[in-house]
PDB file of N, CA, C and O in Angstrom:
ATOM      1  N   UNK A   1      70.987 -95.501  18.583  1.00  0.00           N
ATOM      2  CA  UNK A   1      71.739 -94.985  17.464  1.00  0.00           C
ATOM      3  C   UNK A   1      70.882 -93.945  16.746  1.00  0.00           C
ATOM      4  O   UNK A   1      69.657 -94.042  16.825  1.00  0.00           O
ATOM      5  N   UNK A   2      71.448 -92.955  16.051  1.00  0.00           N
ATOM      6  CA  UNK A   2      70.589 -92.043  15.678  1.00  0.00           C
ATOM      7  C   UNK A   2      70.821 -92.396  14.049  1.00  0.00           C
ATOM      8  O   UNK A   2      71.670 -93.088  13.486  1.00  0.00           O
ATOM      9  N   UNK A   3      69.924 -91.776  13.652  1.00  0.00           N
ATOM     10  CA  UNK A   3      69.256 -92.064  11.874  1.00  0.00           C
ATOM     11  C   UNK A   3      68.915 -90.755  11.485  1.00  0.00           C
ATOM     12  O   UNK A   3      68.446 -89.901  12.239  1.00  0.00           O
ATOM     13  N   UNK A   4      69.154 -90.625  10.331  1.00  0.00           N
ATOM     14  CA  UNK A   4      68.930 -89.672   9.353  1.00  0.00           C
ATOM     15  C   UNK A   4      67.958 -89.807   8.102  1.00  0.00           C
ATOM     16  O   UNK A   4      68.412 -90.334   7.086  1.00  0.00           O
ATOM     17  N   UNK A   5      66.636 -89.355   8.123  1.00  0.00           N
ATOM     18  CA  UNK A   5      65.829 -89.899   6.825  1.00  0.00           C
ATOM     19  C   UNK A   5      66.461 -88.848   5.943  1.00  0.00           C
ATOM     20  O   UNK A   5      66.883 -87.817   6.466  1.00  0.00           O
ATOM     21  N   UNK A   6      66.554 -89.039   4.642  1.00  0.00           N
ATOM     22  CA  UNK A   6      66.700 -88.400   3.586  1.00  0.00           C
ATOM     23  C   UNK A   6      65.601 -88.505   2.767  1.00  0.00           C
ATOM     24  O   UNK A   6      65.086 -89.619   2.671  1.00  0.00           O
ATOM     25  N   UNK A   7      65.149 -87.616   2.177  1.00  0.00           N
ATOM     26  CA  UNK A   7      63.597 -87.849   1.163  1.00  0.00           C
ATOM     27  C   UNK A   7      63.729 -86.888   0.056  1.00  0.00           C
ATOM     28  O   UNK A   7      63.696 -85.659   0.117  1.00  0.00           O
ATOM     29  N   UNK A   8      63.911 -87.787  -1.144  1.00  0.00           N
ATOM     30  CA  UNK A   8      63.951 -86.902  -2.451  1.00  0.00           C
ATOM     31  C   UNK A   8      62.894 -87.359  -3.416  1.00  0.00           C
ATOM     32  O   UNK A   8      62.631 -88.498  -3.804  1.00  0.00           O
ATOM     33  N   UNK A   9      62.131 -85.730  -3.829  1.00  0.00           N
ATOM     34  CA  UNK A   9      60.686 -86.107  -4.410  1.00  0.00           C
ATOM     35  C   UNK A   9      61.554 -85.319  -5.764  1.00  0.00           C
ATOM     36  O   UNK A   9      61.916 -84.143  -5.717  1.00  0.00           O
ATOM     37  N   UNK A  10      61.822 -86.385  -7.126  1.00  0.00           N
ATOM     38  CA  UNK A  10      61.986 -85.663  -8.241  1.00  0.00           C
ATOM     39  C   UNK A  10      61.238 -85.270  -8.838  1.00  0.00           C
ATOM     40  O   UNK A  10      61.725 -85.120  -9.958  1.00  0.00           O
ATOM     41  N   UNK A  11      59.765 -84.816  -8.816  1.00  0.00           N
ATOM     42  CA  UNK A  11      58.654 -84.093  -9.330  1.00  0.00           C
ATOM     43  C   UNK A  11      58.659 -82.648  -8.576  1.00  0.00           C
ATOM     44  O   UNK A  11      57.992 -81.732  -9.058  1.00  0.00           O
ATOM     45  N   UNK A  12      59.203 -82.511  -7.727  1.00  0.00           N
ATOM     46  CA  UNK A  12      59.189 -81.326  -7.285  1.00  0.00           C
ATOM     47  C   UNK A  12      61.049 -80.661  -6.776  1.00  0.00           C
ATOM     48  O   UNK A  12      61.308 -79.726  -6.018  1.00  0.00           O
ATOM     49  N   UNK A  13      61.706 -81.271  -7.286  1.00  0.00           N
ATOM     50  CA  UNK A  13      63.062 -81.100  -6.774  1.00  0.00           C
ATOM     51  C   UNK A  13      63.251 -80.705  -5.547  1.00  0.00           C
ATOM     52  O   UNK A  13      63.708 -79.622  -5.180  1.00  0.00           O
ATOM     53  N   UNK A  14      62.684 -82.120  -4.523  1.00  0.00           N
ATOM     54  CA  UNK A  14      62.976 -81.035  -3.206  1.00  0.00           C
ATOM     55  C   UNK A  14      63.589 -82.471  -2.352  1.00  0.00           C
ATOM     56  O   UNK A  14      62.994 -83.546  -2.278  1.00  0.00           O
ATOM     57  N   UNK A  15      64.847 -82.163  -1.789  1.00  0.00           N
ATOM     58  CA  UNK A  15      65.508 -82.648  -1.240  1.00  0.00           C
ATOM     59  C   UNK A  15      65.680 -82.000   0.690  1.00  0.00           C
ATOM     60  O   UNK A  15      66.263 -81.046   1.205  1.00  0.00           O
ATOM     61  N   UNK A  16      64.766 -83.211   1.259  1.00  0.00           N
ATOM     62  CA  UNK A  16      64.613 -83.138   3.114  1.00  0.00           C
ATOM     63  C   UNK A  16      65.193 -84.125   3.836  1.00  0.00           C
ATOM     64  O   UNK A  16      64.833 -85.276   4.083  1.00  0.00           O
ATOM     65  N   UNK A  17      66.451 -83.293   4.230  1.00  0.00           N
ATOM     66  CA  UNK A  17      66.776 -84.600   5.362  1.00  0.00           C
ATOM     67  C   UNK A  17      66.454 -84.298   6.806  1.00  0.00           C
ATOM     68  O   UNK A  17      66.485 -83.145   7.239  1.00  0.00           O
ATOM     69  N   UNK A  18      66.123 -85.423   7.601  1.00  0.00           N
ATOM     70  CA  UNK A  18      65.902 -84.895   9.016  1.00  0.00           C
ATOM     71  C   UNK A  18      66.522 -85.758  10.018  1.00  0.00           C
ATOM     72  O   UNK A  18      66.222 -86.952  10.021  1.00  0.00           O
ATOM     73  N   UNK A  19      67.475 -85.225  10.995  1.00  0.00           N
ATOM     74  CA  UNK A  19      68.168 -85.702  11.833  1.00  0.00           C
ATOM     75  C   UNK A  19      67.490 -86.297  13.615  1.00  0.00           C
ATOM     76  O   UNK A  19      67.870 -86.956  14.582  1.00  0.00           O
ATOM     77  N   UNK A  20      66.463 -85.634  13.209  1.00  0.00           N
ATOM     78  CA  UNK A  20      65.309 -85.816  14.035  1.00  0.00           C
ATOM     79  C   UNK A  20      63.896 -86.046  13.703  1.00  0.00           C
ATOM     80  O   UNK A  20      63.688 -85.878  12.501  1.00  0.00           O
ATOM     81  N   UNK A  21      63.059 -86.315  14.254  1.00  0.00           N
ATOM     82  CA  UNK A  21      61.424 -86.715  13.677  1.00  0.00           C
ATOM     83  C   UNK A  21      61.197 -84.932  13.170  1.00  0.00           C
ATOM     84  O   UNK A  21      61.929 -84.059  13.636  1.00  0.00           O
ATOM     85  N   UNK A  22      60.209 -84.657  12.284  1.00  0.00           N
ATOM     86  CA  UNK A  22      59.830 -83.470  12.192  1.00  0.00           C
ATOM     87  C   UNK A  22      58.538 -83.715  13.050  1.00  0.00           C
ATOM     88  O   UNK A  22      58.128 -84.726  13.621  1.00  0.00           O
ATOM     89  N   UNK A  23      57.970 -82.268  12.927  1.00  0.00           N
ATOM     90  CA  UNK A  23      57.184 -82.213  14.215  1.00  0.00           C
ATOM     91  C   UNK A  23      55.667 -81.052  13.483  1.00  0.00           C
ATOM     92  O   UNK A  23      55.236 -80.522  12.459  1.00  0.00           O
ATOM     93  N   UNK A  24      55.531 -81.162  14.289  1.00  0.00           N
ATOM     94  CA  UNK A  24      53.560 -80.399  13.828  1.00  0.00           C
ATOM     95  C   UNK A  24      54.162 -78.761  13.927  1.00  0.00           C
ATOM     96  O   UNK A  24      53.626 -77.938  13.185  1.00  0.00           O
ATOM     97  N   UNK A  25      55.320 -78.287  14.884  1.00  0.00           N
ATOM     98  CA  UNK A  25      55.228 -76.776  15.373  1.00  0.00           C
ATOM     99  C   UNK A  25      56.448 -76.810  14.865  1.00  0.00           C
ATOM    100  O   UNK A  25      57.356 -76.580  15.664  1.00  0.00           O
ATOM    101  N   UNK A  26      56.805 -77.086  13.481  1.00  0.00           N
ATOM    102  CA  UNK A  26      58.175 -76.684  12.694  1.00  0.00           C
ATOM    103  C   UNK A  26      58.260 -75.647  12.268  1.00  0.00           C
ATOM    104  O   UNK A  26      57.230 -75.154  11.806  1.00  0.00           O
ATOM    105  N   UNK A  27      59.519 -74.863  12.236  1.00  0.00           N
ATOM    106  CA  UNK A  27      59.453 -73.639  11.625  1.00  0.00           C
ATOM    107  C   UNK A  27      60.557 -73.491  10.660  1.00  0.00           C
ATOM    108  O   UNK A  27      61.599 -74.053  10.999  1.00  0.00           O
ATOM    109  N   UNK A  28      60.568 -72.861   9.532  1.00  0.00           N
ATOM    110  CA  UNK A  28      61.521 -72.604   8.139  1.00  0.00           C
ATOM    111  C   UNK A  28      62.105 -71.887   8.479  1.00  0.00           C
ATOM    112  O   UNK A  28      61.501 -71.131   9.240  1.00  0.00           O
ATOM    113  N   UNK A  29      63.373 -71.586   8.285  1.00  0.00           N
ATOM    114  CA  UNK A  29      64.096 -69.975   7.649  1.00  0.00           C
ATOM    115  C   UNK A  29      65.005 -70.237   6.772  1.00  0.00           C
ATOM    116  O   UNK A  29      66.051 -70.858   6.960  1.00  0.00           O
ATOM    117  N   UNK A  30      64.741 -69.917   6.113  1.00  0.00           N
ATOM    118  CA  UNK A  30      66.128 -70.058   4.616  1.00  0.00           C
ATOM    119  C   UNK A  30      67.337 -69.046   4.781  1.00  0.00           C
ATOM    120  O   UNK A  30      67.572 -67.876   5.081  1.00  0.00           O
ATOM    121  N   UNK A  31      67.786 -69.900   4.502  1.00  0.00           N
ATOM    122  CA  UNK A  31      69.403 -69.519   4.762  1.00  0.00           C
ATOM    123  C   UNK A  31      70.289 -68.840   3.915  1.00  0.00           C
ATOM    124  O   UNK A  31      71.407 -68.426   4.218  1.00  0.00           O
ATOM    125  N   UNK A  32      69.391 -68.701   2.206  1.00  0.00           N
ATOM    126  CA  UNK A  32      70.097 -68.911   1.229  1.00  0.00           C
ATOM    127  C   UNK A  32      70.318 -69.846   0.781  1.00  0.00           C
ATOM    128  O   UNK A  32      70.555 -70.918   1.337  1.00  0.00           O
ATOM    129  N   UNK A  33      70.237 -69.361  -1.333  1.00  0.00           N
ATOM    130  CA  UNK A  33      70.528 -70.562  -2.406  1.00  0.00           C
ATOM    131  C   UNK A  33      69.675 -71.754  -2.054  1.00  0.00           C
ATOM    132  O   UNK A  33      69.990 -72.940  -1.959  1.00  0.00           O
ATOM    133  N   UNK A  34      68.409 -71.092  -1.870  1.00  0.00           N
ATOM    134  CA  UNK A  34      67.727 -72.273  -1.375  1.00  0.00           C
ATOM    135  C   UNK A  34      67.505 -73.483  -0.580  1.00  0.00           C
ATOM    136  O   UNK A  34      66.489 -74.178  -0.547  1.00  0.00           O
ATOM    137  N   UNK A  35      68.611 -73.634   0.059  1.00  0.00           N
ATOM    138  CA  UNK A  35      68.778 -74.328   1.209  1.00  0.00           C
ATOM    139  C   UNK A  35      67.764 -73.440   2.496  1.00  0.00           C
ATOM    140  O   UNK A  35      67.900 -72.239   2.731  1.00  0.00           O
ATOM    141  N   UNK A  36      66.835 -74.294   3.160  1.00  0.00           N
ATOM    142  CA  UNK A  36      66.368 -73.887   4.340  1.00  0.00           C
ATOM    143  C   UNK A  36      66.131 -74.790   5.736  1.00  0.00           C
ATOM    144  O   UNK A  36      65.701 -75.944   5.732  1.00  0.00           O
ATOM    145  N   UNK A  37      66.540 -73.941   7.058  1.00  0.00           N
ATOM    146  CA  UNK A  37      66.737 -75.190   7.822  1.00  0.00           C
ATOM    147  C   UNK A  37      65.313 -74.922   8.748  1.00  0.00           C
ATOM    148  O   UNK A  37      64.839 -73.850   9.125  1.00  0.00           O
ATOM    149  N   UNK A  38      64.948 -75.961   8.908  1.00  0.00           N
ATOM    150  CA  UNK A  38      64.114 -76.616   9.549  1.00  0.00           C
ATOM    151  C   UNK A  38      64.551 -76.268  11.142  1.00  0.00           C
ATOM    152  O   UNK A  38      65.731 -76.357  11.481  1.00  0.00           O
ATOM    153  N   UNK A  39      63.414 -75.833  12.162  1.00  0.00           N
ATOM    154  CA  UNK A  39      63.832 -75.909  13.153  1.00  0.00           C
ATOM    155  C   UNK A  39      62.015 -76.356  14.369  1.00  0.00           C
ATOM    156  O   UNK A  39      60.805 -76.389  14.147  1.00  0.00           O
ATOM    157  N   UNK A  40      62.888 -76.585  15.516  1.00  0.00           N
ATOM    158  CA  UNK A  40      61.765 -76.919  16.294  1.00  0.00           C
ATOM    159  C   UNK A  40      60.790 -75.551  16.353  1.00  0.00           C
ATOM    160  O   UNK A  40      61.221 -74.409  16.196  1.00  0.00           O
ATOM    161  N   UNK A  41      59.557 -75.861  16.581  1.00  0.00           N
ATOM    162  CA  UNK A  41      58.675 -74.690  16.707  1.00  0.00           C
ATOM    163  C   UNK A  41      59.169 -74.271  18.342  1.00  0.00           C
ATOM    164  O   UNK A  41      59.349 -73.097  18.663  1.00  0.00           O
ATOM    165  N   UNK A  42      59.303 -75.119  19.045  1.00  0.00           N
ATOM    166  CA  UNK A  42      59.217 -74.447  20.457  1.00  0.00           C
ATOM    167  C   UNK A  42      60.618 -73.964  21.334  1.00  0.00           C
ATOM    168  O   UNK A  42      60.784 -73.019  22.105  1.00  0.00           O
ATOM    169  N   UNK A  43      61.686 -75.207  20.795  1.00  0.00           N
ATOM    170  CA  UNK A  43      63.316 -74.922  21.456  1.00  0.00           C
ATOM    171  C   UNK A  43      63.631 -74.107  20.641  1.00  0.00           C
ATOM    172  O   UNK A  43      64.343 -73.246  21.157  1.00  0.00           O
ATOM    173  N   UNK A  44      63.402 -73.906  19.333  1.00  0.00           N
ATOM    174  CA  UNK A  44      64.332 -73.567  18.529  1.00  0.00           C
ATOM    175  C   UNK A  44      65.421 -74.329  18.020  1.00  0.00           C
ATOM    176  O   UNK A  44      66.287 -73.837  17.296  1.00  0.00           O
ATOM    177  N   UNK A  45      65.398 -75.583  18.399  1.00  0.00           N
ATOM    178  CA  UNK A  45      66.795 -76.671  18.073  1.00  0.00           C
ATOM    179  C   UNK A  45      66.470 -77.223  16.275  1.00  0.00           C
ATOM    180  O   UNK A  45      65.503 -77.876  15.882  1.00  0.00           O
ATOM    181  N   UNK A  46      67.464 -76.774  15.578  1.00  0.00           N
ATOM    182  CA  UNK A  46      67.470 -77.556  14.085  1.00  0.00           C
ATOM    183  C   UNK A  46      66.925 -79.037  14.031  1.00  0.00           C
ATOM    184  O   UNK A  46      67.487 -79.933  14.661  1.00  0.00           O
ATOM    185  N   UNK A  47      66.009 -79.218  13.393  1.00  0.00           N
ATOM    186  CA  UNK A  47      65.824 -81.167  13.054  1.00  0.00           C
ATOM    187  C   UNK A  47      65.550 -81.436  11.754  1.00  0.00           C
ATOM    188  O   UNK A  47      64.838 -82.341  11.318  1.00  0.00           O
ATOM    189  N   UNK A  48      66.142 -80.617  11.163  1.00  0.00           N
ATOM    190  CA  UNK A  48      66.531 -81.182   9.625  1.00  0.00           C
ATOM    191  C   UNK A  48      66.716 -79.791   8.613  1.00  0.00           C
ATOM    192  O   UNK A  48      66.877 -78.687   9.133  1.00  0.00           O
ATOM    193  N   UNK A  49      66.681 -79.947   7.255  1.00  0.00           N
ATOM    194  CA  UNK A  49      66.713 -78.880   6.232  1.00  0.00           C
ATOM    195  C   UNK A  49      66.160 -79.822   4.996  1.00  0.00           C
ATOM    196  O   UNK A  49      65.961 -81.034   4.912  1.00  0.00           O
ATOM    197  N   UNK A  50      65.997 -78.701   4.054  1.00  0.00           N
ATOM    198  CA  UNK A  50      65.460 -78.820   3.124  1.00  0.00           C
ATOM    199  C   UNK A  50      66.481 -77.724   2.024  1.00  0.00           C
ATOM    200  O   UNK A  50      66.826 -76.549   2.152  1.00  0.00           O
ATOM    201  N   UNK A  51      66.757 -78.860   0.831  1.00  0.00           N
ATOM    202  CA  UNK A  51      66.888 -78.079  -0.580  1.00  0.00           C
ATOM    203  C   UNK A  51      65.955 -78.029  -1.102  1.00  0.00           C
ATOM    204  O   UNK A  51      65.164 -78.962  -0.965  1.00  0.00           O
ATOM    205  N   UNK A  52      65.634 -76.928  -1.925  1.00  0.00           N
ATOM    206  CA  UNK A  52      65.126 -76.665  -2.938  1.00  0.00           C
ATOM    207  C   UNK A  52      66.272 -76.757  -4.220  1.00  0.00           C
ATOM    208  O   UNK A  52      67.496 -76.659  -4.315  1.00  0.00           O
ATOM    209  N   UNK A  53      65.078 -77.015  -5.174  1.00  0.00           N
ATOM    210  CA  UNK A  53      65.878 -76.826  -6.623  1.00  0.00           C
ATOM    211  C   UNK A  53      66.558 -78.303  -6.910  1.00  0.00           C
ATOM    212  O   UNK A  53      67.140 -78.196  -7.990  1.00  0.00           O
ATOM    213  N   UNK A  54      66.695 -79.406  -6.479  1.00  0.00           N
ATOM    214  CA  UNK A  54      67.627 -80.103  -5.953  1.00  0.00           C
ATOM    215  C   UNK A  54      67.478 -81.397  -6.970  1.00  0.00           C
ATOM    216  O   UNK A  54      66.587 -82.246  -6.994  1.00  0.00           O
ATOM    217  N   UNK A  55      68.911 -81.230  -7.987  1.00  0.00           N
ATOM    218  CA  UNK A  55      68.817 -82.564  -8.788  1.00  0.00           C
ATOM    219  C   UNK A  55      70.566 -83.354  -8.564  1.00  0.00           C
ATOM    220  O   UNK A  55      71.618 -82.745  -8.364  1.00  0.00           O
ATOM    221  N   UNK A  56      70.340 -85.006  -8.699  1.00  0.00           N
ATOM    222  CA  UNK A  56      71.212 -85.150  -8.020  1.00  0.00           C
ATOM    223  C   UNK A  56      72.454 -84.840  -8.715  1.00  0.00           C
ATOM    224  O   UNK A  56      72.516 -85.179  -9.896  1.00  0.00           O
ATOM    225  N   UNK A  57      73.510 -84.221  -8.155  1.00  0.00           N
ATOM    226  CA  UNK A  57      74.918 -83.744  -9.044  1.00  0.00           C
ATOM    227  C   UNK A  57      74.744 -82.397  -8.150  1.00  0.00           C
ATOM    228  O   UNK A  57      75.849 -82.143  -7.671  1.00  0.00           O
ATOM    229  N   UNK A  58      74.071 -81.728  -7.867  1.00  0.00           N
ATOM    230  CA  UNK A  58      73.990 -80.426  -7.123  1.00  0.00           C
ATOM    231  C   UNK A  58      75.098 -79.776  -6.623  1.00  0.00           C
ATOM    232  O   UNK A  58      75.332 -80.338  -5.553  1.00  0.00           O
ATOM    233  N   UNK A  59      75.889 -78.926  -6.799  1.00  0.00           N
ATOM    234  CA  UNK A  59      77.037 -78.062  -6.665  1.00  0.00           C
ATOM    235  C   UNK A  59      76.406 -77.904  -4.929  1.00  0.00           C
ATOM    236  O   UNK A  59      77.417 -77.786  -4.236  1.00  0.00           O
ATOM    237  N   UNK A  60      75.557 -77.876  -4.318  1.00  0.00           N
ATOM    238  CA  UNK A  60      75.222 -76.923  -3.034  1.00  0.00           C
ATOM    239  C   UNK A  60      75.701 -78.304  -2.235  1.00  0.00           C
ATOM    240  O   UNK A  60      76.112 -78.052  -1.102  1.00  0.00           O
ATOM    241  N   UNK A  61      75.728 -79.541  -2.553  1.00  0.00           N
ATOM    242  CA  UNK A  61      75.977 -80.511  -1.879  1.00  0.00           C
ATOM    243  C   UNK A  61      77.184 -81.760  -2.678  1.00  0.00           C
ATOM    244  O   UNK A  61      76.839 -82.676  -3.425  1.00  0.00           O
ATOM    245  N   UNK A  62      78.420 -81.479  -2.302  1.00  0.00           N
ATOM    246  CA  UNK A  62      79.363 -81.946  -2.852  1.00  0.00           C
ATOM    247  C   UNK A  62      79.582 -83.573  -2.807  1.00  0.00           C
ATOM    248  O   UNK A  62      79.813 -84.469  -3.619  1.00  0.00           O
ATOM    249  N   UNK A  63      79.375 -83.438  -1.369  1.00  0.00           N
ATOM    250  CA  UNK A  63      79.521 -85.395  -1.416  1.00  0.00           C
ATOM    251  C   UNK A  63      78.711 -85.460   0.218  1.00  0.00           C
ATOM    252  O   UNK A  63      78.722 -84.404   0.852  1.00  0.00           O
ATOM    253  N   UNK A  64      78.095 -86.571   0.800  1.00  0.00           N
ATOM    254  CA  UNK A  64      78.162 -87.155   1.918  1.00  0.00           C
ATOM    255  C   UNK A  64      78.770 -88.236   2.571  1.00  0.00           C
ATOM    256  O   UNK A  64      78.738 -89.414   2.214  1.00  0.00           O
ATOM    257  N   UNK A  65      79.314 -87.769   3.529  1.00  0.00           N
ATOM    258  CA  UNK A  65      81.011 -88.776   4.162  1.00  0.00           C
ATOM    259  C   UNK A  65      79.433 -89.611   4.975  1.00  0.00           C
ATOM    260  O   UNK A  65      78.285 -89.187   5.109  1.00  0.00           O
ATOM    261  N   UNK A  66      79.967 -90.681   5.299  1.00  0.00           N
ATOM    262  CA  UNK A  66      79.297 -91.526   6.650  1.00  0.00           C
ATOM    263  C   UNK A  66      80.103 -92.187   7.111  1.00  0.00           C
ATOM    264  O   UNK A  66      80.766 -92.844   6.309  1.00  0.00           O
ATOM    265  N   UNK A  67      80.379 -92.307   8.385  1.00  0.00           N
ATOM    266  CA  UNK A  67      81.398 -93.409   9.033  1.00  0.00           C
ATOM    267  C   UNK A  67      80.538 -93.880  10.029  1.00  0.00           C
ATOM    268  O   UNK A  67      79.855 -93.208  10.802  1.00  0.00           O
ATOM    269  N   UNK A  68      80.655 -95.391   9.922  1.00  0.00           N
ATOM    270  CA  UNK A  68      80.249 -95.952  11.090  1.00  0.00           C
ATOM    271  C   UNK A  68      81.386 -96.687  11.962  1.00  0.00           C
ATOM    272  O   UNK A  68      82.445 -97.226  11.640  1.00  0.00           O
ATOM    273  N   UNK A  69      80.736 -96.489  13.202  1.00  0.00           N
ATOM    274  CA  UNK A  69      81.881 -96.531  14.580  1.00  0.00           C
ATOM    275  C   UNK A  69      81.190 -96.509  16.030  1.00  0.00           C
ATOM    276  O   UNK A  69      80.017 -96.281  16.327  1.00  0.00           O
ATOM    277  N   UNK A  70      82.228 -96.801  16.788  1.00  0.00           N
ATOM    278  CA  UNK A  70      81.631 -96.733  18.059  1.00  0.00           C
ATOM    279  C   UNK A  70      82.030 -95.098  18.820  1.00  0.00           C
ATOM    280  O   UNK A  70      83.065 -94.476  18.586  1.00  0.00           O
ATOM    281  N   UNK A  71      81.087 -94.715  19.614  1.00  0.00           N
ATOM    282  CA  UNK A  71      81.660 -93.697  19.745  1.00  0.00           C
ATOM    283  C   UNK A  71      83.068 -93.729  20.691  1.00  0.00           C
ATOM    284  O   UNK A  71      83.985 -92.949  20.438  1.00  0.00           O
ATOM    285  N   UNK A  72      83.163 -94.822  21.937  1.00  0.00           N
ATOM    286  CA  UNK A  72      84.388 -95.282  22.473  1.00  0.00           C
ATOM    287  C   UNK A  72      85.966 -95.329  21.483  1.00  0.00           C
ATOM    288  O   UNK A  72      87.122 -95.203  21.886  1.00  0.00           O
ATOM    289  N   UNK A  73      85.523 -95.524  20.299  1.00  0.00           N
ATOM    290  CA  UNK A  73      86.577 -95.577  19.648  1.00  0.00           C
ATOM    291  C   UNK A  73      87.130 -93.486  18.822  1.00  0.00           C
ATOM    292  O   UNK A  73      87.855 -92.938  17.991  1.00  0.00           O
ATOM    293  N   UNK A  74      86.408 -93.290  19.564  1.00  0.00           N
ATOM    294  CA  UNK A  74      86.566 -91.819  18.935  1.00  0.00           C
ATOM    295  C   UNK A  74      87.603 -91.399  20.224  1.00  0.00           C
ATOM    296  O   UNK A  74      87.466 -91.665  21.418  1.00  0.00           O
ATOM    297  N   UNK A  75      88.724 -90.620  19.517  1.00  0.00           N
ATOM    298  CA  UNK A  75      90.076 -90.056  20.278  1.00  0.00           C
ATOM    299  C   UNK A  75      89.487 -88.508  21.140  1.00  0.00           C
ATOM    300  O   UNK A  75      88.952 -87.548  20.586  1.00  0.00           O
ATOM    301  N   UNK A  76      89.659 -88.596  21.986  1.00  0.00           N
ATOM    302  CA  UNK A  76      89.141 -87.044  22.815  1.00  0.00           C
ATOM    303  C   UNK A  76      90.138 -86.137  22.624  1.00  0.00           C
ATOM    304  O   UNK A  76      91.360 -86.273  22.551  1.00  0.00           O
ATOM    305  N   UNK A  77      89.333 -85.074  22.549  1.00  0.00           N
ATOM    306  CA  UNK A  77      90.033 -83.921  22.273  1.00  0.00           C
ATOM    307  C   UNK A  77      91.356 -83.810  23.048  1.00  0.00           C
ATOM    308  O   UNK A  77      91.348 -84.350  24.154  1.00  0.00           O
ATOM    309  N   UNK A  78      92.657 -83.115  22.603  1.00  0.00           N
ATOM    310  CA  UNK A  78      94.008 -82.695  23.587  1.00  0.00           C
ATOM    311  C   UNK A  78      93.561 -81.299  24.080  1.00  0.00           C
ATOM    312  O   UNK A  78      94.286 -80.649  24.834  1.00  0.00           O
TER     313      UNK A  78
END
């Protein structure tokens, strides 16, 4: 099953989630409004982002849905 850490440091308003382990050869690019995504140093594949600025109520992040499920129970595309 895959996991998502979320890590919020309120001394520095910085809000990191990572969908994957971060890694030693990570690389930034900001995207804008302070949001920046995190990517592998070597594939290039995203494994997380980072807000800046980030207190909780934040307009840049409206809500987070989670559903848990099996993936068997998910309908395939028509």
């Amino acid at each position: 099953m895959a996991q998502i850490k979320i890590f919020y440091e309120p001394e520095t308003e910085l809000l990191s989630v990572f969908w994957q382990v971060p890694r030693r050869n990570q690389i930034a690019t900001e995207l804008g409004d302070g949001v920046i995504l995190i990517k592998d140093g070597m594939s290039g594949e995203p494994i997380g982002l980072e807000v800046l600025s980030y207190r909780p109520g934040d307009d840049r992040i409206d809500a987070v849905s989670v559903e848990l499920g099996r993936m068997s129970s998910v309908q395939p595309a028509s």
